[in-house]
C-alpha positions as CSV (number, residue, x, y, z in Angstrom):
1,X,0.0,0.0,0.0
2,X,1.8,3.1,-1.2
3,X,2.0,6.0,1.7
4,X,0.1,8.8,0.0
5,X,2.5,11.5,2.3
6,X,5.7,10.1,0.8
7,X,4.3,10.2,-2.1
8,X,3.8,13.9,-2.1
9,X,6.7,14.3,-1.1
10,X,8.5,12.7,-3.2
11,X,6.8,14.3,-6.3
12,X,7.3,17.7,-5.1
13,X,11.1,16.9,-4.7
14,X,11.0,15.4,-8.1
15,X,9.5,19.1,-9.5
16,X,11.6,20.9,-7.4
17,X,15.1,19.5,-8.7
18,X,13.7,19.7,-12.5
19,X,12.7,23.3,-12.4
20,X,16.0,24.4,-10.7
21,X,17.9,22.5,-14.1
22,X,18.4,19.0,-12.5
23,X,20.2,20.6,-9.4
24,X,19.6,17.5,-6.7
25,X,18.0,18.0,-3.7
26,X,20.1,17.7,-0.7
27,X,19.7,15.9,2.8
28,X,19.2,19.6,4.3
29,X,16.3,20.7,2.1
30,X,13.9,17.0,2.8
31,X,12.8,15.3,5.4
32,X,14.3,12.0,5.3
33,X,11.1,9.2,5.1
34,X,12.0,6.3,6.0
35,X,11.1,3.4,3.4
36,X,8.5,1.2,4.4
37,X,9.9,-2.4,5.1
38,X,8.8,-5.0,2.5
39,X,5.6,-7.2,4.4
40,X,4.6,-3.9,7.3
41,X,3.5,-1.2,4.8
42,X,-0.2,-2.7,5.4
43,X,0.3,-2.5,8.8
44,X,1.5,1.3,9.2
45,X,-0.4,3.1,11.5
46,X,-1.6,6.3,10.0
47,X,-0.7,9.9,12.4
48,X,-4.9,11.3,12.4
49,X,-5.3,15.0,14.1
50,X,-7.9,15.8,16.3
51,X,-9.0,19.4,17.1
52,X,-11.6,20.0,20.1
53,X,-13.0,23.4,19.1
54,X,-12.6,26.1,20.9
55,X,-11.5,25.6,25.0
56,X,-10.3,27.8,28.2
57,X,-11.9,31.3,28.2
58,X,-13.8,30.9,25.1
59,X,-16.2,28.5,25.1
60,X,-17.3,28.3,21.5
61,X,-21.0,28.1,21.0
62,X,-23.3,28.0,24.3
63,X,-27.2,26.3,24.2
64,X,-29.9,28.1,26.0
65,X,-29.2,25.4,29.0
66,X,-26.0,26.5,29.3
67,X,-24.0,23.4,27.4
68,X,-20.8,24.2,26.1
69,X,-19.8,23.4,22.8
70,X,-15.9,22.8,23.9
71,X,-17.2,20.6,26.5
72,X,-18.6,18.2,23.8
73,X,-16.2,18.8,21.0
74,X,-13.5,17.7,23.6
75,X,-15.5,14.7,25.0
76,X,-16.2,13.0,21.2
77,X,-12.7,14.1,20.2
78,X,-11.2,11.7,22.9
79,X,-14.1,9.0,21.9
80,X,-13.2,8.8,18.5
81,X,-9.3,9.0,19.6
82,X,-10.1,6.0,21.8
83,X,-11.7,4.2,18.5
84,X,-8.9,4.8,16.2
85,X,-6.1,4.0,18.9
86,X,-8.4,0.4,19.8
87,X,-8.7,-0.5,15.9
88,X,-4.8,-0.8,16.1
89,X,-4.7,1.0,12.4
90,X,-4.2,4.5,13.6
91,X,-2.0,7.1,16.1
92,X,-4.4,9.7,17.3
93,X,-3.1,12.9,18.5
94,X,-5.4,15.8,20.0
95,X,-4.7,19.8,19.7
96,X,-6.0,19.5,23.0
97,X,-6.6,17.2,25.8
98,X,-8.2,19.6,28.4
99,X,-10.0,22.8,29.1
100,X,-7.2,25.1,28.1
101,X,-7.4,27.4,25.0
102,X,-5.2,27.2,21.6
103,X,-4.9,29.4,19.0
104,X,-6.0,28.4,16.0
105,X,-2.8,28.7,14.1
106,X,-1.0,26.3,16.8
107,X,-3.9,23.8,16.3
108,X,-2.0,23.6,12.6
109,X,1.0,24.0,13.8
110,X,0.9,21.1,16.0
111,X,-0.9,18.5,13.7
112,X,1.9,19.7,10.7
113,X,4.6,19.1,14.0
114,X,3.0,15.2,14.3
115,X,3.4,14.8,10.8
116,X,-0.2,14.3,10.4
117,X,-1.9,12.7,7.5
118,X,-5.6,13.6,8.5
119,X,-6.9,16.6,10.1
120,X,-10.2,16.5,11.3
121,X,-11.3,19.9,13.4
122,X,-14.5,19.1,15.7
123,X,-17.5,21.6,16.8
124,X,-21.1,22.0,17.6
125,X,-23.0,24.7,15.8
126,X,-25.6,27.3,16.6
127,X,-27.7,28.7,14.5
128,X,-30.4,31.9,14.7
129,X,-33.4,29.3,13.5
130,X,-33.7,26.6,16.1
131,X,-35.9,24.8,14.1
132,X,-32.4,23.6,11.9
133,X,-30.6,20.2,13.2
134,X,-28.0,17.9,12.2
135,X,-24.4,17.2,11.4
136,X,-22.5,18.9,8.7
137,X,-18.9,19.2,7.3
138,X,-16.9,22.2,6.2
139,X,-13.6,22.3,3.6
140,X,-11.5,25.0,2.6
141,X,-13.5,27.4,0.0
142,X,-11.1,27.9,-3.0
143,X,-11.8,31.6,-2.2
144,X,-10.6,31.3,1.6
145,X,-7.7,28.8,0.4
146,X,-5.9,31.6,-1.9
147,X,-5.8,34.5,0.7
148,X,-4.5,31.9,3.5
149,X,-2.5,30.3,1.3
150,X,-1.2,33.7,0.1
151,X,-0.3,34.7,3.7
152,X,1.0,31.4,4.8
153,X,3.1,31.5,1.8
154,X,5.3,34.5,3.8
155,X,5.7,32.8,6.7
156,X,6.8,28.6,5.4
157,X,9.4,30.7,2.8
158,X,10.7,31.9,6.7
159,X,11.3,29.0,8.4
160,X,9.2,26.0,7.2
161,X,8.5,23.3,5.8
162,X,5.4,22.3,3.1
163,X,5.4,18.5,2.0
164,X,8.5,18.3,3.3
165,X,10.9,20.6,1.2
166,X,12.5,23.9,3.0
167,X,10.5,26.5,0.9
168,X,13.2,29.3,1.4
169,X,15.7,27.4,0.0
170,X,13.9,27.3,-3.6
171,X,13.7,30.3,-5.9
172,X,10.3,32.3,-4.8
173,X,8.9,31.3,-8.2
174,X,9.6,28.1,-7.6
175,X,8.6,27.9,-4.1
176,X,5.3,29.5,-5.1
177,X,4.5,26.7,-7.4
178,X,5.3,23.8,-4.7
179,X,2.9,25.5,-2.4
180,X,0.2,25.6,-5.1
181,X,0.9,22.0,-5.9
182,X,0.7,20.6,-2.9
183,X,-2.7,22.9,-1.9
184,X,-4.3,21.4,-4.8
185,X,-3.9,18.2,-4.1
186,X,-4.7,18.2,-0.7
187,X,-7.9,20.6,-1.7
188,X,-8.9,17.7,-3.6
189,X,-8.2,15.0,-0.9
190,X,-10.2,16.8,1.4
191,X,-13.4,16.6,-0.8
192,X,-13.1,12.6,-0.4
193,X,-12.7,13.2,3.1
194,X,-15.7,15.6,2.9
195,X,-18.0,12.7,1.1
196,X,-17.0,9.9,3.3
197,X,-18.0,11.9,6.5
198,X,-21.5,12.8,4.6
199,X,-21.8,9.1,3.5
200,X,-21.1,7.4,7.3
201,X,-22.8,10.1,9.5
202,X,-26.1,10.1,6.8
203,X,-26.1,6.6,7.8
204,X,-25.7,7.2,11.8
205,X,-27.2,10.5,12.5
206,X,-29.6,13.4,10.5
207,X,-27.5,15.7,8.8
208,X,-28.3,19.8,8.2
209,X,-29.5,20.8,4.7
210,X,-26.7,20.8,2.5
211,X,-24.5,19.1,4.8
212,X,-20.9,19.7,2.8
213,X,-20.0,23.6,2.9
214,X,-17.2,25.6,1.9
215,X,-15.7,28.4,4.2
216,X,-12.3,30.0,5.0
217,X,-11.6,28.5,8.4
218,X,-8.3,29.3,9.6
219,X,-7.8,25.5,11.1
220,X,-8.6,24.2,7.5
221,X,-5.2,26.2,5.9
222,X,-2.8,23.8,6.1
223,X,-1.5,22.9,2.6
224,X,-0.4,19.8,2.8
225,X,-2.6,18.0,5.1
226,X,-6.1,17.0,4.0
227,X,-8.2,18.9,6.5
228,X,-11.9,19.0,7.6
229,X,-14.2,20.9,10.2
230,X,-17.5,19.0,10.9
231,X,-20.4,20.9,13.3
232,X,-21.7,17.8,15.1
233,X,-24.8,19.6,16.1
234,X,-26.9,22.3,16.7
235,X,-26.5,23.6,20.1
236,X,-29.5,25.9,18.9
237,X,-32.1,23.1,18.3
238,X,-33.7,21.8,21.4
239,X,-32.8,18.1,19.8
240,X,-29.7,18.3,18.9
241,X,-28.7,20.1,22.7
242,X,-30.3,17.1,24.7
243,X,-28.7,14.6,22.4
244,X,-25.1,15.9,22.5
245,X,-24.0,15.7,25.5
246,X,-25.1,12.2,25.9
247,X,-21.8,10.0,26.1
248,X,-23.9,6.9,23.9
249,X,-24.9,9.9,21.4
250,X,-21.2,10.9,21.3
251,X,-20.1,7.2,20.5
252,X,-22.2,6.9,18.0
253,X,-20.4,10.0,16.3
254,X,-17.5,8.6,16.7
255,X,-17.8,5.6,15.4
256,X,-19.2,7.0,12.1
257,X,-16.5,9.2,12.1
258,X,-13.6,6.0,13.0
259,X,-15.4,4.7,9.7
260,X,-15.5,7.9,7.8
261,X,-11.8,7.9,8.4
262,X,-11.3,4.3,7.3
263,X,-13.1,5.3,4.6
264,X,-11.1,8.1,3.2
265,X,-7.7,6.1,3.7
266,X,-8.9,3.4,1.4
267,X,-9.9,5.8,-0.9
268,X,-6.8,7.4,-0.9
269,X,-4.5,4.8,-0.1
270,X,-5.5,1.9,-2.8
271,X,-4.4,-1.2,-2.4
């Protein structure tokens, strides 16, 4: 099964030393990726990012009972960490753990430090009519994705890495086409994250109108790491806040979501 990060990777490297006329790539400007050994590539573990919304002094969205939404994006986030850890096939790694806050950029920063193959940012809604319910799942808008890309361009040309070449070591022009490669193609493998999360949470629990949006969330800019935000709920509808904070509720997110996950890696990851 071919690793769909080295794979990246290794293309980018490949355009990289072409349009520089050949030059190679040296050990400084990679990360070095280990090869898979013959026999255990079926068996690698894949590095998933979870992101409890919101925490600490801001609480995210609040029901007219007074339920928090970090409160229940925290408690599913270690559910489905639990699920993917227990199925043996994945490493789970949370922006968060406890009640504490993080800055949005950091929750990026720290899923692109884990070398994270997945990122998968978790919330409850609320919206002004409480008569609308039900799950839904947000990617990067292509509109959002060019300014934040543009501004995150400044910043990996610094000091950074993206799909693991050192950006300010490559002509800007150049350096401004690796970025754009590698957002397009994890633009695109977000969208099959996107559909399996609609597919196995339409099977598990109701889902808002329209359930796959588009908007320029900060925690979605990574470009190289396929990244989605899903609303669990609507703290707003008096359904939807008595059956969130239920712990059995919250398993039954997560374990559409464990097979959501599952889902996307076999779509991405053929064998």
């Amino acid at each position: 099964m071919p690793d769909i990060t080295i794979a990246r990777r290794v293309l980018l490297a490949a355009v990289a030393g072409t349009a520089v006329g050949g030059w190679p790539i040296g050990l400084a400007d990679a990360r070095k990726v280990d090869k898979p050994k013959k026999g255990h590539a079926a068996r690698q573990r894949r590095v998933v990012a979870l992101d409890p919304g919101h925490g600490g002094v801001d609480p995210g969205a609040v029901s007219a009972r007074g339920i928090y939404e970090k409160t229940i994006t925290l408690a599913t986030a270690r559910e489905l960490a639990r699920q993917l850890e227990a199925s043996g096939r994945f490493d789970a790694v949370l922006t968060r753990r406890r009640d504490v806050f993080v800055p949005l950029r950091d929750r990026v920063a720290q899923a692109r430090a884990q070398r994270a193959e997945l990122f998968l940012s978790i919330h409850a809604d609320a919206l002004p009519d409480m008569s609308m319910r039900g799950l839904s799942v947000y990617t990067l808008s292509e509109q959002a994705s060019d300014r934040q890309t543009a501004a995150l361009a400044v910043r990996e040309n610094k000091d950074d890495f993206v799909a693991g070449l050192r950006l300010s070591r490559e002509p800007r022009e150049i350096g401004a086409i690796l970025l754009d490669l590698a957002r397009r193609q994890t633009n695109n493998q977000s969208l099959t994250l996107a559909r399996a999360i609609v597919d196995e949470l339409g099977r598990a629990v109701p889902l808002l109108d329209k359930p796959h949006r588009a908007a320029g969330f900060t925690v979605l800019s990574a470009p190289d790491i396929p990244s989605a935000l899903v609303e669990l709920g609507c703290l707003s509808n008096p359904e939807d806040e008595r059956l969130l904070p239920l712990p059995a509720y919250q398993r039954r997110l997560a374990r559409a979501l464990a097979r959501a996950i599952d889902d996307y890696f076999a779509a991405a990851l053929p064998a």
